[in-house]
C-alpha positions as CSV (number, residue, x, y, z in Angstrom):
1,X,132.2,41.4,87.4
2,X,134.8,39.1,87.4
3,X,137.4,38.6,90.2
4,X,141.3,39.6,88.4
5,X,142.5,37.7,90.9
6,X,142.3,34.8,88.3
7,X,142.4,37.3,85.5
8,X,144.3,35.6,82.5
9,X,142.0,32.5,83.0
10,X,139.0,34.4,83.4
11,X,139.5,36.3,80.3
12,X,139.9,32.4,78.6
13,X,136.7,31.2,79.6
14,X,135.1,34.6,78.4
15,X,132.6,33.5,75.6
16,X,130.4,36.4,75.7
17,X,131.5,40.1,76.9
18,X,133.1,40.8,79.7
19,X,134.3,44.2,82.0
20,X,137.4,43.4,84.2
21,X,138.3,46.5,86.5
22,X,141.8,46.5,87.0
23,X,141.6,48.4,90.0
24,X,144.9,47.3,92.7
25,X,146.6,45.5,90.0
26,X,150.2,47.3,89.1
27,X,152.0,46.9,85.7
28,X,153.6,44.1,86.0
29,X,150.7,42.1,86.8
30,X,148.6,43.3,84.4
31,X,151.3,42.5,81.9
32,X,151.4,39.1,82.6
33,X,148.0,38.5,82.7
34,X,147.3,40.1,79.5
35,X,150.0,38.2,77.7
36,X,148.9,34.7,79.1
37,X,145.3,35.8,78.1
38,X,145.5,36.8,74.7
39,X,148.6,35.0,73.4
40,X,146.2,32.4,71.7
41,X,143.1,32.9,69.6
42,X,140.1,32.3,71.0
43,X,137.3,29.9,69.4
44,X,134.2,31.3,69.2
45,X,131.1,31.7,67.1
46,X,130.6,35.1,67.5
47,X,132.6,38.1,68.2
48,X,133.1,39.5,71.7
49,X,134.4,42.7,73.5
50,X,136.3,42.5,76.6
51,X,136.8,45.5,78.6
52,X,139.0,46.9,80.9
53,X,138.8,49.6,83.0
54,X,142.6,51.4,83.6
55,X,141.7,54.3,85.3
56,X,139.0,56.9,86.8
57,X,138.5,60.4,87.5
58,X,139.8,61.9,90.8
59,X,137.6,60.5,92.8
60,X,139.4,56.6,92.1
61,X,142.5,57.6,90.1
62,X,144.7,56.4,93.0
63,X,143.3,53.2,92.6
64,X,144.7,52.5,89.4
65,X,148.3,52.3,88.3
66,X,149.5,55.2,86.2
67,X,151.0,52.6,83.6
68,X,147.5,50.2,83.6
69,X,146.9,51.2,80.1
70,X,150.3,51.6,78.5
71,X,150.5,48.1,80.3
72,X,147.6,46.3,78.4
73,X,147.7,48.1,74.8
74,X,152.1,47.4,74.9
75,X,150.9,43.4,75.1
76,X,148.6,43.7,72.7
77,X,150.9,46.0,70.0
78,X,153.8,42.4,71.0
79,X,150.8,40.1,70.2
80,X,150.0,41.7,66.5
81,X,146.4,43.3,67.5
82,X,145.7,46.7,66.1
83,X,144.7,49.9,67.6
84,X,141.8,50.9,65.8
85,X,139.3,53.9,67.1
86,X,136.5,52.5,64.9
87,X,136.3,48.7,65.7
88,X,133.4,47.0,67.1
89,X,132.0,43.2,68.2
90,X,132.2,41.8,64.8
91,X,134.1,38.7,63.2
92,X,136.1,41.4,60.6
93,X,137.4,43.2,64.1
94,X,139.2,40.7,65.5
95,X,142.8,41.4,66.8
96,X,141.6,44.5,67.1
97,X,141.4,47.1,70.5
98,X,140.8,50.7,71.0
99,X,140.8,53.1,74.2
100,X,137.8,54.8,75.6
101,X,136.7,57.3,78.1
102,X,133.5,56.8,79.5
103,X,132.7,60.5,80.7
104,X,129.2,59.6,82.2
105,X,130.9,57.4,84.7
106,X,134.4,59.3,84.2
107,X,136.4,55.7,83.5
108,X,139.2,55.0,81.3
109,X,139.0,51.8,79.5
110,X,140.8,49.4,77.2
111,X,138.0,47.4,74.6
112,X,139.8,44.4,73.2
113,X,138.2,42.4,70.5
114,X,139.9,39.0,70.6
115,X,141.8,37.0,67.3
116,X,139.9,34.4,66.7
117,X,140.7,30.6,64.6
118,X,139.3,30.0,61.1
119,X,137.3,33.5,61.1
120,X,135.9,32.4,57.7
121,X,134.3,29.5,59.2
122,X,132.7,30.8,62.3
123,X,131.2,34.2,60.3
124,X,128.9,31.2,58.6
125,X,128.1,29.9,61.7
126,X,124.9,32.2,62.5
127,X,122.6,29.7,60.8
128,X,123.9,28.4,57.9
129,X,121.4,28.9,54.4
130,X,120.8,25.1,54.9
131,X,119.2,25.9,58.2
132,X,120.4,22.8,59.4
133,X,123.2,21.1,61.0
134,X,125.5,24.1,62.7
135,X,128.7,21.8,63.1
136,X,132.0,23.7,61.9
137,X,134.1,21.1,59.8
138,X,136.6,20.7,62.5
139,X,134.5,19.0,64.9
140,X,133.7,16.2,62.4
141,X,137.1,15.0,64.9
142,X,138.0,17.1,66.9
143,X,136.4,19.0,69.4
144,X,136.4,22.9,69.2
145,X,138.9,24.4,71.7
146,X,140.7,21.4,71.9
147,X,144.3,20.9,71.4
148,X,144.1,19.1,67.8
149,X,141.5,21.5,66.7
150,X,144.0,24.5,67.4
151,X,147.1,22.9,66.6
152,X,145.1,21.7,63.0
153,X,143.9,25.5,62.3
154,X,146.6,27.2,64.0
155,X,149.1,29.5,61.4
156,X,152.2,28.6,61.6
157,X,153.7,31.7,63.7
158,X,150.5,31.5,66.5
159,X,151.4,27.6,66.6
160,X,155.0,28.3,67.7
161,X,153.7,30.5,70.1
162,X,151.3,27.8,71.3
163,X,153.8,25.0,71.7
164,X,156.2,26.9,73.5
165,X,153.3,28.2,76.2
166,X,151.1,24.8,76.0
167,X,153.9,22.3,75.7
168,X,156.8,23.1,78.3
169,X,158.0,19.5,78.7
170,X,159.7,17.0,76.6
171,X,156.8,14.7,77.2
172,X,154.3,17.6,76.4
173,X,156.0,18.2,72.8
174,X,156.0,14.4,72.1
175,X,152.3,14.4,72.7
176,X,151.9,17.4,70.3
177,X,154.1,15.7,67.5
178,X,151.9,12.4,68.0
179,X,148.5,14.1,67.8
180,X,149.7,16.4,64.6
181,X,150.7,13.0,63.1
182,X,146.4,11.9,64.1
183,X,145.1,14.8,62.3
184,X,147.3,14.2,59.2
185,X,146.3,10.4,59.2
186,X,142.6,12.0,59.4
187,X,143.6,14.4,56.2
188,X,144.9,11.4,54.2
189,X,141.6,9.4,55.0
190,X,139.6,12.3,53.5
191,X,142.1,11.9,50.4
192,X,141.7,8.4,49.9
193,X,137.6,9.2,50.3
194,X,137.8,11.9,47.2
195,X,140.1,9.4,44.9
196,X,137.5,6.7,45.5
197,X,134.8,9.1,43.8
198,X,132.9,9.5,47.0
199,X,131.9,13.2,48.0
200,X,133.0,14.7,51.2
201,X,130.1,16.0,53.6
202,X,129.2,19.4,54.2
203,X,131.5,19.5,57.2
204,X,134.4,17.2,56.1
205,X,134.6,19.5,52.9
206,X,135.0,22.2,55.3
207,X,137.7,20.7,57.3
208,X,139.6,19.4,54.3
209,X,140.0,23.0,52.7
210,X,140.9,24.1,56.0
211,X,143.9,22.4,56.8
212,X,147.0,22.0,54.7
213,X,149.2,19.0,54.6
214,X,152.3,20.8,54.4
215,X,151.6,22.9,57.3
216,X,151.2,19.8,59.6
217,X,154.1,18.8,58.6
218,X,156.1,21.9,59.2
219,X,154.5,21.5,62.4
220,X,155.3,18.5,62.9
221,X,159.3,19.3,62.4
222,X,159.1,22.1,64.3
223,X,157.7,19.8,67.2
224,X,160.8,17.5,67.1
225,X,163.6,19.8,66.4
226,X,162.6,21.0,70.0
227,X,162.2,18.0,71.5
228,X,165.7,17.5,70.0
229,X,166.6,21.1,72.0
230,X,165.4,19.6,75.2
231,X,167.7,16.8,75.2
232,X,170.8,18.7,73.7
233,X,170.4,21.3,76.7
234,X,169.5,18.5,79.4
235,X,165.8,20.0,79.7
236,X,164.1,17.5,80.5
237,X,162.4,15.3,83.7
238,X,163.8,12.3,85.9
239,X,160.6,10.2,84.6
240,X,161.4,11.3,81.0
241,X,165.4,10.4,81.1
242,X,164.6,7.4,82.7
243,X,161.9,6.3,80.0
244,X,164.8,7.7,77.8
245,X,167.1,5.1,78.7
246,X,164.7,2.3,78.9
247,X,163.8,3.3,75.6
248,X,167.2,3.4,73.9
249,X,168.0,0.1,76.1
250,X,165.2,-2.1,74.6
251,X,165.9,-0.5,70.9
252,X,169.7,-2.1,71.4
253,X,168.6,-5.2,72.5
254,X,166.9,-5.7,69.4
255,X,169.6,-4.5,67.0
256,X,171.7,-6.8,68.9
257,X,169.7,-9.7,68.3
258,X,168.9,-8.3,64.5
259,X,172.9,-8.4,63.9
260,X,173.2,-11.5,65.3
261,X,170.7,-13.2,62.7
262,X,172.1,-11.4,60.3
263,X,175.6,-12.5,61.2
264,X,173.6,-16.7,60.9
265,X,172.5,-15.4,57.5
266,X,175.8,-14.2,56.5
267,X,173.8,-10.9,55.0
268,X,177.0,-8.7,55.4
269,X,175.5,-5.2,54.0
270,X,172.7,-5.6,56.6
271,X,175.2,-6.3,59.5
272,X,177.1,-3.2,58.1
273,X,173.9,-0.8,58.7
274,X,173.1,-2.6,62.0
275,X,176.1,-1.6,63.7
276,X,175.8,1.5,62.5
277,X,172.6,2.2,64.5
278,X,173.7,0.9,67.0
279,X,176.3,2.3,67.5
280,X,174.6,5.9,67.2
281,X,172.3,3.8,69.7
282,X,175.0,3.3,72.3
283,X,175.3,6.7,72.0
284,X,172.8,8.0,72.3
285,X,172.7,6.0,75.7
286,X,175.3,7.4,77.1
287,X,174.2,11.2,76.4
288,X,171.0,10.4,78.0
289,X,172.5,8.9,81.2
290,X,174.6,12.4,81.6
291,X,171.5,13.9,82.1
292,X,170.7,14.8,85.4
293,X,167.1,15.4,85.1
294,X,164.7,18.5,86.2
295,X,162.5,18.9,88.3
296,X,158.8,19.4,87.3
297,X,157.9,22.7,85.6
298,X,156.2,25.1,88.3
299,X,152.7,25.9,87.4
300,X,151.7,28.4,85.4
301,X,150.2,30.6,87.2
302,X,152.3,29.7,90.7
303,X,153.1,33.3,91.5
304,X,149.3,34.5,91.4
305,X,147.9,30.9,93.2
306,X,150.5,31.2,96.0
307,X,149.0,34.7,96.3
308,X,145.9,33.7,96.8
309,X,147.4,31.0,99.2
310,X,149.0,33.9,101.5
311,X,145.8,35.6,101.5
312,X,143.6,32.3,102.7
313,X,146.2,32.1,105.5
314,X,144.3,34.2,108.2
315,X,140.9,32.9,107.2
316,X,142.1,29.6,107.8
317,X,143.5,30.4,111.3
318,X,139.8,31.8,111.9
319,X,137.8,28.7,111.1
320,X,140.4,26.6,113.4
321,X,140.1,29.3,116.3
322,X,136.2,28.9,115.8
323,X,136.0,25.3,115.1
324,X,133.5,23.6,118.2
325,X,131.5,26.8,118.4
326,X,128.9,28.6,116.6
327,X,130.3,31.2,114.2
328,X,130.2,34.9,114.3
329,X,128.4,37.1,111.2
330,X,132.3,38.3,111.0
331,X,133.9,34.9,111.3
332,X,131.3,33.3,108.5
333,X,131.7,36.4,106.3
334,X,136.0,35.4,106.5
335,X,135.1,31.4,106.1
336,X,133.0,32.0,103.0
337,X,135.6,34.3,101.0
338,X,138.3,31.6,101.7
339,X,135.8,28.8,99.8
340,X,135.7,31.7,97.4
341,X,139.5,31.8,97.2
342,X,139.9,28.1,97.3
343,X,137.3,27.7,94.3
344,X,139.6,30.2,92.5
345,X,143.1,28.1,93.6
346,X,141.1,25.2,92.0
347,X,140.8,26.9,88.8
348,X,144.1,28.6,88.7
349,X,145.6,24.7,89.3
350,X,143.3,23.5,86.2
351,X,144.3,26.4,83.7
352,X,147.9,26.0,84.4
353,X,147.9,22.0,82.2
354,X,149.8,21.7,79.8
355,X,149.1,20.6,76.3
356,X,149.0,16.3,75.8
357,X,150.1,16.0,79.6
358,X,149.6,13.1,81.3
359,X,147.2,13.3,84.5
360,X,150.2,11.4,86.5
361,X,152.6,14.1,85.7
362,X,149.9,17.1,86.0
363,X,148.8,16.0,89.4
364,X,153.0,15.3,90.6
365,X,152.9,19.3,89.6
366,X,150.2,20.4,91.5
367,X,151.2,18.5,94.7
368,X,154.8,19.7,94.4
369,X,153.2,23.3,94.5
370,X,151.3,22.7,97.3
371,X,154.1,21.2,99.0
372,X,156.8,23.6,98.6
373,X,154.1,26.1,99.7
374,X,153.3,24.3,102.7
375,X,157.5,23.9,103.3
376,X,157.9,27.2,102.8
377,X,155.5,28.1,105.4
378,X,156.3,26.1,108.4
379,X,160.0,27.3,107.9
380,X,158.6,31.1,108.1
381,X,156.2,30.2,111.0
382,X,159.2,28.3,112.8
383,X,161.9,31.1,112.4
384,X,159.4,33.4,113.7
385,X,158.6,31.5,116.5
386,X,162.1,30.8,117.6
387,X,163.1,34.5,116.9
388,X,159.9,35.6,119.3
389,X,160.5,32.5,122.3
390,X,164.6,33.4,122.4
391,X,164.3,37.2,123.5
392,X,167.1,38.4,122.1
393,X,167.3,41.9,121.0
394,X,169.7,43.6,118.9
395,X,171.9,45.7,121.7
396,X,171.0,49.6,120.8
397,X,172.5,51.6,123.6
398,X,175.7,50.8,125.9
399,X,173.1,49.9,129.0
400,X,173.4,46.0,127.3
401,X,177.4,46.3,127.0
402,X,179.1,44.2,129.5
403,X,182.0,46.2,131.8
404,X,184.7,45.1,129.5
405,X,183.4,46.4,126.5
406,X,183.0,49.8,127.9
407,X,184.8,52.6,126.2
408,X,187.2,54.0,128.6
409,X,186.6,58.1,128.5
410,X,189.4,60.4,127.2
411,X,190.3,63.7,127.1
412,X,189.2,67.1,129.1
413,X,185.5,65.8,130.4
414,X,186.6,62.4,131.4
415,X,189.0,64.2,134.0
416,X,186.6,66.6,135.2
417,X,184.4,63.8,135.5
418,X,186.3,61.4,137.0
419,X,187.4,64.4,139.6
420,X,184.2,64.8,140.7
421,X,183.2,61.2,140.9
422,X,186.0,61.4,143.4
423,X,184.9,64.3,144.8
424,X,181.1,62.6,145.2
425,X,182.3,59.1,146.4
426,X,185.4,59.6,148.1
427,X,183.9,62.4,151.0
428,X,183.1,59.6,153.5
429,X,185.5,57.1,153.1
430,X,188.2,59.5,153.1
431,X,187.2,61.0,156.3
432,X,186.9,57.5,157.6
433,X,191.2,56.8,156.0
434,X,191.7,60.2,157.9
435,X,190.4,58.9,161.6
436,X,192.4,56.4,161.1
437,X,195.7,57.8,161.0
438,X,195.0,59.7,163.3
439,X,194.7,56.9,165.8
């Protein structure tokens, strides 16, 4: 069974069923991690099941959150899938869950069966009539589960949804908006094919009825109205502003050298429109250099990796207390669950990429984590330390008061007390004041 401690990408890379217990997990985690794990279709060729187990009989109820399955089926009802009692692991399913109880092992369990992209296409994918060549139309170029091949097949609502959770950058969006323009030059080549008489293949007929022109370019708009969004509301990166600007920059230079031959040429209309953009040009300069610029986007999944993080900590300070010496069956046990934990840091860090994002900028993301985390750390370690080297204690009782802080004692018991202090201390030395005067 799967470790949930990389639950949402676990349930990504499921291409066959699957049984996550959710055993130690509490609402709100669950929540996310269904949401991040089913918010997209998945592409497969066949239908799965995925499974998870909310809850047990009285011998492990306390183990599970009382909201585990309200928490999984609510995400689901938000994502559009269906409750239905009598679905099962086939194509016609999909989007569709249902909850069980398993009274020969006395669990509660939520079965999900997954939406999937261009179900028409993959319930002919089982070998075909022609017994031949398998390949679904959209592979002729691109690759299944790539970006293009869901952004190409994608409806327009689950696409939204896509570029909002896959593209969270300017830079991210730009990517999308070039690649939708890549599959529509790919559509138009199949065009031109048909109007010079020559048939489409198999698989490029496929693809051709599967993808609409006028959905790519809704898509397409939708893409740069919110890369419009991000500049409007100053969302975006210090590399992006400053390609911005260099951008903006080089496109004046040439309208300025464009006016200026067209000033030579005395072309008096083209000067007119000229000015015009740049002036829009200029700006659109100065907008840009208001920006302040962002920082990276955190990870995805930081809140669950820096979990894993805290839990390596001790099983790192093992290894170093045993490095130089053979290990114990307790001390290799702890050294090989943190390479476990590591390995699933590692995939956490990889499932957290973006859509179209640049390895420079992925990897600036990942060691920004890891160096906040590390930060973070030392500062804890070093406040502790301090706090446990100084000694001080919080006073609690009047022993730590100094003499001037002291409350002076009222009322009845102060003066029977302070009689019989004098009572106590003064026997002595008043005999002694007595003696005295008396000589």
């Amino acid at each position: 069974m799967p470790n949930v401690s990389g639950l949402a990408a676990s349930i990504r890379a499921a291409t066959e069923s699957e049984t996550f217990d959710l055993a130690g997990q509490n609402a709100t985690t669950i929540t996310s991690n269904i949401q991040d794990g089913f918010e997209e279709p998945f592409s497969l060729e066949k239908m799965i099941r995925i499974t998870f187990i909310t809850g047990a009989g009285k011998l492990g109820r306390q183990k599970y959150d009382d909201g585990a399955a309200k928490a999984v089926t609510s995400v689901l009802r938000n994502l559009g899938f269906e409750d239905d009692r009598g679905a099962s692991a086939v194509m016609e399913c999909a989007g569709s869950f249902k909850m069980q109880h398993d009274t020969g092992k006395n669990l509660k369990t939520v079965v999900v069966f997954p939406k999937v992209i261009n179900i028409g296409e993959t319930q002919n994918n089982d070998g075909g009539a022609d017994g031949g060549d398998n390949n679904d139309g959209e592979e002729v170029f691109f690759p299944k589960s790539s970006p293009e091949h869901m952004v190409a097949l994608s409806s327009m609502i689950i696409f939204e949804r896509m570029l909002a959770s896959k593209c969270v950058t300017w830079s991210q969006k730009k990517g999308c908006a070039n690649a939708i323009g890549t599959i529509k030059d790919k559509l138009e080549s199949l065009d031109e094919k048909l109007l010079s008489g020559t048939p489409l293949t198999d698989s490029e007929q496929t693809f051709y009825d599967s993808v609409s022109m006028s959905s790519l370019e809704e898509k397409q708009s939708h893409t740069k109205e919110q890369m419009h969004g991000h500049i409007d509301s100053g969302s975006i990166t210090l590399g992006e502003k400053r390609m911005l600007v260099q951008q903006v920059g080089e496109k004046l230079q040439i309208l300025l050298e464009q006016i200026e031959q067209a000033e030579k040429d005395g072309k008096k209309k083209r000067v007119e429109n000229l000015t015009k953009q740049k002036q829009k040009a200029v700006g659109r300069k100065e907008k840009l250099e208001k920006i302040g610029g962002k920082p990276l986007p955190k990870l995805k999944h930081e809140a669950e990796i820096n979990k894993l993080r805290k839990e390596m900590e001790p099983l790192l300070e093992i290894e170093e207390a045993a490095r130089g010496r053979l290990l114990s069956i307790k001390e290799t046990q702890a050294v090989g669950k943190k390479d476990e934990i590591q390995e699933q840091v590692k995939q956490l860090e990889i499932s957290s990429r973006g859509w179209f994002e640049e390895d420079e900028e992925f990897m600036a993301r990942i060691e920004a984590s890891r160096s906040i985390w590390v930060a973070n750390n030392k500062k804890k370690k070093s406040t502790k330390s301090a706090a446990k080297s100084s000694g001080y204690k919080v006073a609690t009782s009047t022993s730590w008061a100094t003499p001037t802080s002291r409350k002076k004692p009222t009322g009845r018991g102060a003066a029977t007390k302070k009689k019989s202090s004098n009572n106590r201390g003064g026997g002595i030395f008043g005999a002694m004041m007595m003696a005295s005067d008396s000589d």
